[in-house]
PDBQT receptor file of N, H, CA, C and O in Angstrom, charges set to zero:
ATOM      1  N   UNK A   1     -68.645  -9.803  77.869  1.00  0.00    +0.000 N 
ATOM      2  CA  UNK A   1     -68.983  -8.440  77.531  1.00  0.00    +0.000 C 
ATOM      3  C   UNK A   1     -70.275  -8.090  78.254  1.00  0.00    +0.000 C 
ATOM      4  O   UNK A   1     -71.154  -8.948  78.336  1.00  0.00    +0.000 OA
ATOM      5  N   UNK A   2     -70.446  -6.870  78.790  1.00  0.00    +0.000 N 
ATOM      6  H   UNK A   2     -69.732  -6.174  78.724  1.00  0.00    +0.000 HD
ATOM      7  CA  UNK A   2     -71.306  -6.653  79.648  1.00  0.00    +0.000 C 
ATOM      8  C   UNK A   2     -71.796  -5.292  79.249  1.00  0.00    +0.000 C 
ATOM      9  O   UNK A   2     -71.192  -4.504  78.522  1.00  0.00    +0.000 OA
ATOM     10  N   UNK A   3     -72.983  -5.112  79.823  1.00  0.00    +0.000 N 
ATOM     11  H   UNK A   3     -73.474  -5.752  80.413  1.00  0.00    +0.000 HD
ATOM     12  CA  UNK A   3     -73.710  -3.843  79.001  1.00  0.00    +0.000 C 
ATOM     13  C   UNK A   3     -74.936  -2.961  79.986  1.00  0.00    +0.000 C 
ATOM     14  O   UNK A   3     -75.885  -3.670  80.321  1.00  0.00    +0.000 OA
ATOM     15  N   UNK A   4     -74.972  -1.721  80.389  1.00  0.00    +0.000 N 
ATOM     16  H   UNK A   4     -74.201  -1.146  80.117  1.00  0.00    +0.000 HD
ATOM     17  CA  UNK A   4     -76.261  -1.545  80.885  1.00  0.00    +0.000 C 
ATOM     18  C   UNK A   4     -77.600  -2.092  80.421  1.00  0.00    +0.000 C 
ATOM     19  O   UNK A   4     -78.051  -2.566  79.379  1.00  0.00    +0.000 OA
ATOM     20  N   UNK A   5     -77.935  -1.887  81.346  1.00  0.00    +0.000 N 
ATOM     21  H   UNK A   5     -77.569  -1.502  82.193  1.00  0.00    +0.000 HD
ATOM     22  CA  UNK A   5     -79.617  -1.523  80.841  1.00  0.00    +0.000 C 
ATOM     23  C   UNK A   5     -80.434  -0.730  81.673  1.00  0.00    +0.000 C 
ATOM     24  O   UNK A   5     -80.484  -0.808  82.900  1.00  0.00    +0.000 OA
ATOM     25  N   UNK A   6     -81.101   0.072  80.917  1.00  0.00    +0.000 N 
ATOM     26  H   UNK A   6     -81.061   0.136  79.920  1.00  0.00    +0.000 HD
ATOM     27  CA  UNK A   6     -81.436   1.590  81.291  1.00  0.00    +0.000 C 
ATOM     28  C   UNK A   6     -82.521   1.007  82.468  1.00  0.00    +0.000 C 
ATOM     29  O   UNK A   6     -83.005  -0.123  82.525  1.00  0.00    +0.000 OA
ATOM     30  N   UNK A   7     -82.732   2.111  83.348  1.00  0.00    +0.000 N 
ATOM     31  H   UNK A   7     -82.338   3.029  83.301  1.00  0.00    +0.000 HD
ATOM     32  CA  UNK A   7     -84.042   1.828  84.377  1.00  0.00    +0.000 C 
ATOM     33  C   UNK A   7     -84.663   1.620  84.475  1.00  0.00    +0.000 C 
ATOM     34  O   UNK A   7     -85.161   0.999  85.414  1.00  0.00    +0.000 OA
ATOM     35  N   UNK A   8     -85.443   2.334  82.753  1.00  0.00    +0.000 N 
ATOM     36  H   UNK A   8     -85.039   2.839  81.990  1.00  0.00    +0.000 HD
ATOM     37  CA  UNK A   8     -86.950   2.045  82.425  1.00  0.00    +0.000 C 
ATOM     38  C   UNK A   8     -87.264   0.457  81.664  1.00  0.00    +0.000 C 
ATOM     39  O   UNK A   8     -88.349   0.265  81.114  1.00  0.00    +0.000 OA
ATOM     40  N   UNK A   9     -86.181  -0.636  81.708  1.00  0.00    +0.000 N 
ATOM     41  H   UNK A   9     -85.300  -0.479  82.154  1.00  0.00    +0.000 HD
ATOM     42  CA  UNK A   9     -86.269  -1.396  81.556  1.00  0.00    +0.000 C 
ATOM     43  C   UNK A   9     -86.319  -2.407  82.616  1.00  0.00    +0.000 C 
ATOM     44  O   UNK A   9     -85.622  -2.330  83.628  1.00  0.00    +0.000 OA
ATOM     45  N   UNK A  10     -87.183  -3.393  82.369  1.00  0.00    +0.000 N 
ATOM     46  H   UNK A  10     -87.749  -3.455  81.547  1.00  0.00    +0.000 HD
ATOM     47  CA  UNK A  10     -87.243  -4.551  83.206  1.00  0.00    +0.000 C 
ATOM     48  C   UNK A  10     -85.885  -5.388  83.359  1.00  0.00    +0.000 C 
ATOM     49  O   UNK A  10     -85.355  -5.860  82.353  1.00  0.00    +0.000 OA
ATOM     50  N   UNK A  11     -85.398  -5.543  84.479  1.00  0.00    +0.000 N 
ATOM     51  H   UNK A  11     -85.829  -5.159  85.296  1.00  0.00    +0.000 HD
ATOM     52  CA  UNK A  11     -84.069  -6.404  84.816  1.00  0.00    +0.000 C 
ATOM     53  C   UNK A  11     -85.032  -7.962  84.392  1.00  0.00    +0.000 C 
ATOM     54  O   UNK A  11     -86.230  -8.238  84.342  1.00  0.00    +0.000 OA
ATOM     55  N   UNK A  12     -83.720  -8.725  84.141  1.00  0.00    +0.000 N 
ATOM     56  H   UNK A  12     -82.746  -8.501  84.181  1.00  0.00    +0.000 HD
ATOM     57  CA  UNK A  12     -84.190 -10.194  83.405  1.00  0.00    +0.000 C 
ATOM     58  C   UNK A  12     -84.373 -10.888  85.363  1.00  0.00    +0.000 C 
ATOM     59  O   UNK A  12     -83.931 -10.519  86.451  1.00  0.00    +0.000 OA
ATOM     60  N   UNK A  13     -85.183 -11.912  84.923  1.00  0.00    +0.000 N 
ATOM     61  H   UNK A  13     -85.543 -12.211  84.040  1.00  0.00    +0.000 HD
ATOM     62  CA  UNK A  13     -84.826 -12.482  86.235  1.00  0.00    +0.000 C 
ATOM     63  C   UNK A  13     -83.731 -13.642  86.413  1.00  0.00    +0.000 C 
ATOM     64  O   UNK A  13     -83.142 -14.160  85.464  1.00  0.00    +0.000 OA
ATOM     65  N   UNK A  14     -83.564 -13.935  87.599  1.00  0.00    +0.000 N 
ATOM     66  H   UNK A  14     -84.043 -13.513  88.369  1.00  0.00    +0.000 HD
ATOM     67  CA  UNK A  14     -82.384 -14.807  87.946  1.00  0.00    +0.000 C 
ATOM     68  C   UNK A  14     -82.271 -15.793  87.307  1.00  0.00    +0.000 C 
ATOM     69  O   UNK A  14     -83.075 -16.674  87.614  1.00  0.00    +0.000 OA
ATOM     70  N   UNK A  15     -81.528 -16.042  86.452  1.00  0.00    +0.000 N 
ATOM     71  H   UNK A  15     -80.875 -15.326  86.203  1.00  0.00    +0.000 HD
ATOM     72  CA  UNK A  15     -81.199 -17.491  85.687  1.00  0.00    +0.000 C 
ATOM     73  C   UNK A  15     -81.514 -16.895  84.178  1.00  0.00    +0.000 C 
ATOM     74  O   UNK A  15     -81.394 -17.758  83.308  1.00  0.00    +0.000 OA
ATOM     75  N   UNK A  16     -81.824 -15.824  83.786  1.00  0.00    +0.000 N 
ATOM     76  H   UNK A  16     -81.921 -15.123  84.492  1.00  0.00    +0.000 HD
ATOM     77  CA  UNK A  16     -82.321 -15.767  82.529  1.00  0.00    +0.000 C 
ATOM     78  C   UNK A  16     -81.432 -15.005  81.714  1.00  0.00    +0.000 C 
ATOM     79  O   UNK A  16     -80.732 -14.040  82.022  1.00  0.00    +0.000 OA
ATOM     80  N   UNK A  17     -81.588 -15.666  80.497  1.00  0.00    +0.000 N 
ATOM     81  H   UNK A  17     -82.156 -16.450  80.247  1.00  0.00    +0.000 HD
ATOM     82  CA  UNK A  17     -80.146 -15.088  79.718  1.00  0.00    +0.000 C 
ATOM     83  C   UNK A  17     -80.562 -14.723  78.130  1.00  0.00    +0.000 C 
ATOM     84  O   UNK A  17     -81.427 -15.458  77.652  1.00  0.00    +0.000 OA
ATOM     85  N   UNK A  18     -80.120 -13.836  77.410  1.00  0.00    +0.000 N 
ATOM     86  H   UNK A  18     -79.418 -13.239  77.798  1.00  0.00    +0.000 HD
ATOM     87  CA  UNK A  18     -80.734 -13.563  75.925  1.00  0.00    +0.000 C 
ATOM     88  C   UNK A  18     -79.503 -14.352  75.168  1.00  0.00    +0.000 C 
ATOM     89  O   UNK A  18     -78.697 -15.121  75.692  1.00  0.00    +0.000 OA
ATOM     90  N   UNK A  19     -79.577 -13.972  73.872  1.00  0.00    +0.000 N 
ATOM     91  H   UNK A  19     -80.232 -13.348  73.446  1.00  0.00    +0.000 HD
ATOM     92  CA  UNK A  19     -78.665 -14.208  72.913  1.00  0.00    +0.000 C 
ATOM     93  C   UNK A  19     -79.030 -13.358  71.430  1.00  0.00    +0.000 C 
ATOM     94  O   UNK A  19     -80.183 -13.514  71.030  1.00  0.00    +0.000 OA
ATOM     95  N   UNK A  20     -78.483 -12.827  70.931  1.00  0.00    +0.000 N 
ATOM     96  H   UNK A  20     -77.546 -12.700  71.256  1.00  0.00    +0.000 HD
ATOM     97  CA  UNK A  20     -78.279 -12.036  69.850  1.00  0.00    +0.000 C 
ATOM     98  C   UNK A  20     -79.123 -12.637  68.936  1.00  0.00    +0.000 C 
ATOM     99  O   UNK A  20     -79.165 -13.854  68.758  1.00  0.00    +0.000 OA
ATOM    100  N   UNK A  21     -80.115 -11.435  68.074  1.00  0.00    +0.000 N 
ATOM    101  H   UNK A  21     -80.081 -10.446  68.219  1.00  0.00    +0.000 HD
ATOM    102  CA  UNK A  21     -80.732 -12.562  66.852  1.00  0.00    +0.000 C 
ATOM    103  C   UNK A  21     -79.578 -12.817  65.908  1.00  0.00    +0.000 C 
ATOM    104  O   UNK A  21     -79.798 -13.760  65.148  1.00  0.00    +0.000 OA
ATOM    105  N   UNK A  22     -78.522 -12.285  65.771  1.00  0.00    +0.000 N 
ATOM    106  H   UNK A  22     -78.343 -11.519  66.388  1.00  0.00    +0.000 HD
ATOM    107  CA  UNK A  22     -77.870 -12.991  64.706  1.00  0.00    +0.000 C 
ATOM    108  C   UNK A  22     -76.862 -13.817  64.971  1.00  0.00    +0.000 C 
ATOM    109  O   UNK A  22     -76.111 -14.251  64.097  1.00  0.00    +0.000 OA
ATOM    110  N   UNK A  23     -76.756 -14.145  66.425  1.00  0.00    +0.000 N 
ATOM    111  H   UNK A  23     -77.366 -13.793  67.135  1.00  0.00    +0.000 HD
ATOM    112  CA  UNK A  23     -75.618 -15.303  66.704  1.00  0.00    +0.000 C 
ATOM    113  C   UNK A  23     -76.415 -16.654  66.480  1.00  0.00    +0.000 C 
ATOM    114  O   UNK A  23     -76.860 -17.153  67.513  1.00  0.00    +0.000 OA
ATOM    115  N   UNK A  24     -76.639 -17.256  65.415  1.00  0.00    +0.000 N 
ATOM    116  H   UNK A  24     -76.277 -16.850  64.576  1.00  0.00    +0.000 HD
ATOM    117  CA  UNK A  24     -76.881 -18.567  65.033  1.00  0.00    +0.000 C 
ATOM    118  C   UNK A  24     -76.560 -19.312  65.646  1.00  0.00    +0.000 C 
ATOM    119  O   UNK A  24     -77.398 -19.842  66.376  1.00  0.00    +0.000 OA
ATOM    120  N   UNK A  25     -74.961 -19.829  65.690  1.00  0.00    +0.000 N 
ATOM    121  H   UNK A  25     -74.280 -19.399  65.097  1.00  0.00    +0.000 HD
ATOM    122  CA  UNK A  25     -74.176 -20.398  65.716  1.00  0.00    +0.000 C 
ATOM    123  C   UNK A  25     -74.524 -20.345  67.358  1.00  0.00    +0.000 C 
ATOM    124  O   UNK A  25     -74.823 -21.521  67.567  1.00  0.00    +0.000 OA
ATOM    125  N   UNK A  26     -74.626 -19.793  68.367  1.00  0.00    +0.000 N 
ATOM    126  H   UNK A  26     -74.384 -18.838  68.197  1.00  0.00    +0.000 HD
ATOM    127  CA  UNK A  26     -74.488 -19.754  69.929  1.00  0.00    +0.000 C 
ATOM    128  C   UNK A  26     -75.697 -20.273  70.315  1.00  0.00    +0.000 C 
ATOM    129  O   UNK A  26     -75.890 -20.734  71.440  1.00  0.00    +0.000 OA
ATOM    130  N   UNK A  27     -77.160 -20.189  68.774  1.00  0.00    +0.000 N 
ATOM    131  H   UNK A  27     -77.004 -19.814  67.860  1.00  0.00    +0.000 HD
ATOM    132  CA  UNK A  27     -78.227 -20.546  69.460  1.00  0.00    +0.000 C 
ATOM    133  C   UNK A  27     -78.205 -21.649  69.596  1.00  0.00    +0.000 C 
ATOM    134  O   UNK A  27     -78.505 -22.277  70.612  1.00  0.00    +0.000 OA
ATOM    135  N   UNK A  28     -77.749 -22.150  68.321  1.00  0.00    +0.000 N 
ATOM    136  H   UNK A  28     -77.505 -21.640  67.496  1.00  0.00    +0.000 HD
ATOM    137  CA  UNK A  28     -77.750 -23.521  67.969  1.00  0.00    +0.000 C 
ATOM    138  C   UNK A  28     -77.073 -24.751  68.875  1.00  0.00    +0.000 C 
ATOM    139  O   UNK A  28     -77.289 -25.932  68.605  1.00  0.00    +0.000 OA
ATOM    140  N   UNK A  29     -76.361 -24.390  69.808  1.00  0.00    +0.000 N 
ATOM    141  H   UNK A  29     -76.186 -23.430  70.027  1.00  0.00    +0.000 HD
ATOM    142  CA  UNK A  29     -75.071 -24.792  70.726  1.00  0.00    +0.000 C 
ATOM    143  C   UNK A  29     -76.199 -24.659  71.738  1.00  0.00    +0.000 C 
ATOM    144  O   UNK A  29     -76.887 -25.634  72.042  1.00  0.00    +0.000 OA
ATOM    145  N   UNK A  30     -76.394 -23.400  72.281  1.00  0.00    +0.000 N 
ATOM    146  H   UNK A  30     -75.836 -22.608  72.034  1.00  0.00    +0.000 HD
ATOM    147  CA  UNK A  30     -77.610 -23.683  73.561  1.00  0.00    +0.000 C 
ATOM    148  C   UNK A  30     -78.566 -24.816  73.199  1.00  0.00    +0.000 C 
ATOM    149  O   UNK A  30     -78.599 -25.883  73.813  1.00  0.00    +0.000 OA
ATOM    150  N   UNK A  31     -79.399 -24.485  72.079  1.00  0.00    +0.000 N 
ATOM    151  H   UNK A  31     -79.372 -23.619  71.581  1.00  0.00    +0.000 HD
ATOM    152  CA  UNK A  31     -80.428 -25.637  71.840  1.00  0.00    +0.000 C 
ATOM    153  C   UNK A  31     -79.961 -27.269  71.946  1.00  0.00    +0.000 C 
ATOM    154  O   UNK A  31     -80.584 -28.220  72.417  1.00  0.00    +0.000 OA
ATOM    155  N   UNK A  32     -79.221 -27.236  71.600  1.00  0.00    +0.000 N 
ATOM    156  H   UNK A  32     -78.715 -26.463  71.217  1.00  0.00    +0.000 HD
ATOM    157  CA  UNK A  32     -78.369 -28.155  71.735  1.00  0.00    +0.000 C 
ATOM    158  C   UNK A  32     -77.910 -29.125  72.947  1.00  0.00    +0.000 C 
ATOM    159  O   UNK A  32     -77.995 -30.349  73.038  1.00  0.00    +0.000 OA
ATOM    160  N   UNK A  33     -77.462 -28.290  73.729  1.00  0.00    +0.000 N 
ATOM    161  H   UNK A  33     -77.394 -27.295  73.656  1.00  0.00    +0.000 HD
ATOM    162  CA  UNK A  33     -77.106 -28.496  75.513  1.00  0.00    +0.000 C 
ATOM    163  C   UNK A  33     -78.652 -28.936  75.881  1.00  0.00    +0.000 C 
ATOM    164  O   UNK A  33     -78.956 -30.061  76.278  1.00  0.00    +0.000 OA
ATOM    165  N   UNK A  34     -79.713 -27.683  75.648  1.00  0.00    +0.000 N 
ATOM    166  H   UNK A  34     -79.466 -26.769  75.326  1.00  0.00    +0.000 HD
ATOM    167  CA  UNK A  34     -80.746 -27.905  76.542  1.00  0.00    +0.000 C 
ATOM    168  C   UNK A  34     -81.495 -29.265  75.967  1.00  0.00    +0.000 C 
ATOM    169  O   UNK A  34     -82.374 -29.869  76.581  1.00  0.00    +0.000 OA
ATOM    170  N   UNK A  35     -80.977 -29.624  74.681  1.00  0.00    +0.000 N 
ATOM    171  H   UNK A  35     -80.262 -29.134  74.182  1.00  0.00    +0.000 HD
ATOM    172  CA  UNK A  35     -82.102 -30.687  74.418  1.00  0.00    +0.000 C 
ATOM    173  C   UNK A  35     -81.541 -31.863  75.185  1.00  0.00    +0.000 C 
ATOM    174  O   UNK A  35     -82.332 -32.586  75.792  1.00  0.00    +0.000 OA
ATOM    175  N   UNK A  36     -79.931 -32.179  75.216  1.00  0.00    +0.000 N 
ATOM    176  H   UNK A  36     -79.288 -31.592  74.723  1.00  0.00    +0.000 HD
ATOM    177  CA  UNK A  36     -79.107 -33.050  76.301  1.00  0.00    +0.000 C 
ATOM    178  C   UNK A  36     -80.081 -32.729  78.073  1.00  0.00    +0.000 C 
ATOM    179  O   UNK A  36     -80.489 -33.767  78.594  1.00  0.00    +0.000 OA
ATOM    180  N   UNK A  37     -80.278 -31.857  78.584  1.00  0.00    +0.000 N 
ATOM    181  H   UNK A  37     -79.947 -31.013  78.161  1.00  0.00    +0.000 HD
ATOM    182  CA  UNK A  37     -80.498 -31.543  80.081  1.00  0.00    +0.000 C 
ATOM    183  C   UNK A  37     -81.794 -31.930  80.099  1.00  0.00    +0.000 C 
ATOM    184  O   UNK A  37     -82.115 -33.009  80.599  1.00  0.00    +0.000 OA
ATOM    185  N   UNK A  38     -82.823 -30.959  79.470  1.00  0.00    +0.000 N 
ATOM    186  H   UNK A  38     -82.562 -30.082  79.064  1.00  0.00    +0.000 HD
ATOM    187  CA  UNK A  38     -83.867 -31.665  79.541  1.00  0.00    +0.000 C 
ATOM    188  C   UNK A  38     -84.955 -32.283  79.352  1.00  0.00    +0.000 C 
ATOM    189  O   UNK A  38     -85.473 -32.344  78.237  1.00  0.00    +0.000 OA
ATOM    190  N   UNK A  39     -85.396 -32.762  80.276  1.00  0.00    +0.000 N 
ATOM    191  H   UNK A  39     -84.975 -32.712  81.181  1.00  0.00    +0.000 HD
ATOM    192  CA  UNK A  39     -85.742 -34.126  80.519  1.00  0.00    +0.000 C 
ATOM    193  C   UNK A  39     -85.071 -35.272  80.997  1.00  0.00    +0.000 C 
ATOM    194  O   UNK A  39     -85.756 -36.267  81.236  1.00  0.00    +0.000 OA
ATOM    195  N   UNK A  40     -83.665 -35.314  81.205  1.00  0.00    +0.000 N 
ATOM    196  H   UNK A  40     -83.109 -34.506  81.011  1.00  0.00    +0.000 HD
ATOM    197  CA  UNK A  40     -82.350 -35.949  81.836  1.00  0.00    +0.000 C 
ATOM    198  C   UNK A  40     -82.593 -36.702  83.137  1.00  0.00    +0.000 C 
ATOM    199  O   UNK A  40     -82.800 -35.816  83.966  1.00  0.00    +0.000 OA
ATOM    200  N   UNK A  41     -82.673 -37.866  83.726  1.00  0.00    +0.000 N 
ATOM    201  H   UNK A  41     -82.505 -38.586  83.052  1.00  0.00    +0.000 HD
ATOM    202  CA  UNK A  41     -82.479 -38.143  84.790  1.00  0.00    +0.000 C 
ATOM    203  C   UNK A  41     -82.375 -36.901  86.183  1.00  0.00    +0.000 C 
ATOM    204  O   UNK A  41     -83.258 -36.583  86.980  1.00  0.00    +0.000 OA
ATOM    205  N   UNK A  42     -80.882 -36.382  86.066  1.00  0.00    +0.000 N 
ATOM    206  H   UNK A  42     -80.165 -36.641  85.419  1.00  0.00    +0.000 HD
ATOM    207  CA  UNK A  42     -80.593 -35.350  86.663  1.00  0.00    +0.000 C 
ATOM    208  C   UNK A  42     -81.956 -34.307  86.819  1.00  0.00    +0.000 C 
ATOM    209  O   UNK A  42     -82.654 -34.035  87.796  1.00  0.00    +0.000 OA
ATOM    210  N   UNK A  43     -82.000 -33.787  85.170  1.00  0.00    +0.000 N 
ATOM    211  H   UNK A  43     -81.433 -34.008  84.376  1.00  0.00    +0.000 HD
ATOM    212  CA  UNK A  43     -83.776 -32.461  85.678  1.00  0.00    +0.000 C 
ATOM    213  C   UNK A  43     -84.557 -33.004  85.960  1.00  0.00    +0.000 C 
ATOM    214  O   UNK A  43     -85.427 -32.159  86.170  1.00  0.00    +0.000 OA
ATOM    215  N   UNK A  44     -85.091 -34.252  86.216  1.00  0.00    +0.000 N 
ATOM    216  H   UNK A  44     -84.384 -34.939  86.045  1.00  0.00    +0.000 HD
ATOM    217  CA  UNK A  44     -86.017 -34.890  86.618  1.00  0.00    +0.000 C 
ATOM    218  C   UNK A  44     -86.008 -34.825  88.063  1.00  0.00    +0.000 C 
ATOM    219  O   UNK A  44     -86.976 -34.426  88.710  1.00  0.00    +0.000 OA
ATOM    220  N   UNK A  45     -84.923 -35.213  88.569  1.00  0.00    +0.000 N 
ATOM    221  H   UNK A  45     -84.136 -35.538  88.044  1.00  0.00    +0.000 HD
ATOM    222  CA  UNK A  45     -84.798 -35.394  89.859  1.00  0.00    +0.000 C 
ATOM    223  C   UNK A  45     -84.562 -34.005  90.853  1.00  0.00    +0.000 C 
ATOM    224  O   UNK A  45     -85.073 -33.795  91.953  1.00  0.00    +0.000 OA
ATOM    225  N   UNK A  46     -83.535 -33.061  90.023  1.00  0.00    +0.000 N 
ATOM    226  H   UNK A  46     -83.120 -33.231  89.130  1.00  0.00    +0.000 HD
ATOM    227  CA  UNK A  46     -83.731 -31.550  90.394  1.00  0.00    +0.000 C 
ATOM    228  C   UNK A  46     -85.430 -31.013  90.497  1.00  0.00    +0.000 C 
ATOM    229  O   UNK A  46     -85.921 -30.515  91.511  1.00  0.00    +0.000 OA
ATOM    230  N   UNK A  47     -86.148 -31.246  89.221  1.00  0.00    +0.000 N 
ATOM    231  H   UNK A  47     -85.750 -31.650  88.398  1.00  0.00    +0.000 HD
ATOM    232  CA  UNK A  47     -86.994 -30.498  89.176  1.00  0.00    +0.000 C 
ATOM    233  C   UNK A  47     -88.483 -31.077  90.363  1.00  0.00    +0.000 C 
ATOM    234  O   UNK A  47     -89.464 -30.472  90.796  1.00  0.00    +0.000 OA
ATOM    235  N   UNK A  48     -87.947 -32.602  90.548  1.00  0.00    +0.000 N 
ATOM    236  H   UNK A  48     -87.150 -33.093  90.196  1.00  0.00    +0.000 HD
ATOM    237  CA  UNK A  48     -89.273 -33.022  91.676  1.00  0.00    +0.000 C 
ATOM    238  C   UNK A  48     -89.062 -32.454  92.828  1.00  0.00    +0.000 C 
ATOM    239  O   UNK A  48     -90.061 -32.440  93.548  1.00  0.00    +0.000 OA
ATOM    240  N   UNK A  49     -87.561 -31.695  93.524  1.00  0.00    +0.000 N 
ATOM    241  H   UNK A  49     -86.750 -31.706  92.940  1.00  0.00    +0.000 HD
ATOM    242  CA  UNK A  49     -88.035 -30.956  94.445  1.00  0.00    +0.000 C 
ATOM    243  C   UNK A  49     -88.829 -29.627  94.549  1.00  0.00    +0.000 C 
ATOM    244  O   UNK A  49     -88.951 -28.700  95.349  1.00  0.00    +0.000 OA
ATOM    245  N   UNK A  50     -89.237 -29.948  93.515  1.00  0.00    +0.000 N 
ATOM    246  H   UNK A  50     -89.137 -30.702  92.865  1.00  0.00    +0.000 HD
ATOM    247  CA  UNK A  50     -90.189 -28.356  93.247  1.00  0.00    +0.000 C 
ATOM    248  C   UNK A  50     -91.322 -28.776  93.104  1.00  0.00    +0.000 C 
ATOM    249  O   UNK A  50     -92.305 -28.036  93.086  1.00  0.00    +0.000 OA
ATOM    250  N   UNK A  51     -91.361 -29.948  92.988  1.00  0.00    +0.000 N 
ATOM    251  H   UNK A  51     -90.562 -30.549  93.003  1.00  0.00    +0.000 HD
ATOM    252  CA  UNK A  51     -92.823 -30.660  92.642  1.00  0.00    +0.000 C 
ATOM    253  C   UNK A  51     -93.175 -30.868  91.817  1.00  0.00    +0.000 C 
ATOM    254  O   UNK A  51     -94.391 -31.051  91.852  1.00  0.00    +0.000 OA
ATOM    255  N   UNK A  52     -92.465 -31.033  90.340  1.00  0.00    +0.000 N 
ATOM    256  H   UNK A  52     -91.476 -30.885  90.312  1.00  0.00    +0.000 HD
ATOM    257  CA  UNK A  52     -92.963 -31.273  89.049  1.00  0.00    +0.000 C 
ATOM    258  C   UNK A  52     -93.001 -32.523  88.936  1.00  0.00    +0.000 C 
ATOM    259  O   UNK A  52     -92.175 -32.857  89.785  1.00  0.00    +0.000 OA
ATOM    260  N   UNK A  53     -93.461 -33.642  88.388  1.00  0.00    +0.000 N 
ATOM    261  H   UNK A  53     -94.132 -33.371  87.698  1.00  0.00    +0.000 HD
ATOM    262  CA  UNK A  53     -93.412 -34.968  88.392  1.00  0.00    +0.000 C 
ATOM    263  C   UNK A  53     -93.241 -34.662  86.721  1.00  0.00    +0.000 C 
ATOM    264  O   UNK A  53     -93.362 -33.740  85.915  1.00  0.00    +0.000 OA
ATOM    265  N   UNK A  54     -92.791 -36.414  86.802  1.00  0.00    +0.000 N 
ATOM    266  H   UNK A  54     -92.692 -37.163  87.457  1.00  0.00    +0.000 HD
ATOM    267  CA  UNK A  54     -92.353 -36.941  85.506  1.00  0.00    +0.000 C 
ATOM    268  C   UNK A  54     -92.861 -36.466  84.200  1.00  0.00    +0.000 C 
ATOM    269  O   UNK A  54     -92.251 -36.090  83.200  1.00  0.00    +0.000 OA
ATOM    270  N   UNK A  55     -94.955 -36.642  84.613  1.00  0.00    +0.000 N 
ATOM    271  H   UNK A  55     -95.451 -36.948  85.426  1.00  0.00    +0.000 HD
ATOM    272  CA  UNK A  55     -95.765 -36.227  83.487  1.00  0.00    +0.000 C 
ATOM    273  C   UNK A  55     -95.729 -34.816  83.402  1.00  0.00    +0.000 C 
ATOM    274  O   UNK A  55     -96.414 -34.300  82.518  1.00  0.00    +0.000 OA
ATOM    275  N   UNK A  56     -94.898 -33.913  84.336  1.00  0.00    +0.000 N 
ATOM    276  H   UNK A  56     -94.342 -34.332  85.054  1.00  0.00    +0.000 HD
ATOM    277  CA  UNK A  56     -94.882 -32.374  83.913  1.00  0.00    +0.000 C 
ATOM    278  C   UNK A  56     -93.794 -32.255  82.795  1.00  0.00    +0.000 C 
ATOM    279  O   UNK A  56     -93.790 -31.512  81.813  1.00  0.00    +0.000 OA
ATOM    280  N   UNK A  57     -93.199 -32.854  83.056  1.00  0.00    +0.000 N 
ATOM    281  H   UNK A  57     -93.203 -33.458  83.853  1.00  0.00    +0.000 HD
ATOM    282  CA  UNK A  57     -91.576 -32.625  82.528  1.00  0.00    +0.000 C 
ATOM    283  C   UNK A  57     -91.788 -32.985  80.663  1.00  0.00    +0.000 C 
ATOM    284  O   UNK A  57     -91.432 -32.329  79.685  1.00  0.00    +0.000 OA
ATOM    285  N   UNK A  58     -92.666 -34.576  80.800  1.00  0.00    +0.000 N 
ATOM    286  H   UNK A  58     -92.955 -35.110  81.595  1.00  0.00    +0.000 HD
ATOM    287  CA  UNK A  58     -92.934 -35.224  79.766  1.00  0.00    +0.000 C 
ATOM    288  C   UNK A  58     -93.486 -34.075  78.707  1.00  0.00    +0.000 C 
ATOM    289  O   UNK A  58     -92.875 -34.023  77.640  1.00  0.00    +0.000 OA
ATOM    290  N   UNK A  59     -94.475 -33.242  78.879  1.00  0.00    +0.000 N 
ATOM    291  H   UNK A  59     -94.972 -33.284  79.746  1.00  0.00    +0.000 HD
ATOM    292  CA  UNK A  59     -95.207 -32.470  78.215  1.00  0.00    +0.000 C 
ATOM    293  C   UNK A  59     -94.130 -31.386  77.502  1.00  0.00    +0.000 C 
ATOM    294  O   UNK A  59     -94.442 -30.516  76.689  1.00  0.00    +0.000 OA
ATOM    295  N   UNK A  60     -93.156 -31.589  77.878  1.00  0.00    +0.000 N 
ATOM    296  H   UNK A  60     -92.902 -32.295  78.538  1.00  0.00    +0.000 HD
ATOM    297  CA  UNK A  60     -92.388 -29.818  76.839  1.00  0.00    +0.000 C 
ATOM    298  C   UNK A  60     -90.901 -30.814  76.941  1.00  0.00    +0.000 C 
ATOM    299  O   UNK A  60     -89.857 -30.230  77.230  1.00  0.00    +0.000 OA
ATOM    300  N   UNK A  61     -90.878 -32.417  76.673  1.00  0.00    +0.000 N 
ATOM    301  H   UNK A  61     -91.726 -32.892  76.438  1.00  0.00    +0.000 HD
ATOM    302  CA  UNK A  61     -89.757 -32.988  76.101  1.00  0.00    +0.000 C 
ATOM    303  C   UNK A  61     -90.001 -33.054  74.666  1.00  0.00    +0.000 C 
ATOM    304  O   UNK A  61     -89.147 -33.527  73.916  1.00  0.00    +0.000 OA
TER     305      UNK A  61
């Protein structure tokens, strides 16, 4: 389902996504996934080409 958003609003940026305050149930499922990803081997290794090292990552696991 897809929806405007008016002009005078800020477009989200790339990768960024909302969720309804009353879909519980969808937050709970995201939180969920993201607590599986990261910090993961995988985002670790994605995220050092950006230059974050281990002890960046460590701080918001």
């Amino acid at each position: 389902m897809g929806f405007e958003v008016p002009p005078v609003e800020k477009q989200p940026s790339a990768g960024a996504f909302a969720i309804g305050k009353g879909n519980s149930a969808l937050l709970r499922r995201i939180d969920a996934c993201l607590d599986e990803l990261v910090g993961s081997d995988w985002h670790r290794r994605m995220m050092a080409r950006y230059g974050f090292s281990d002890s960046d990552i460590d701080r918001i696991v």
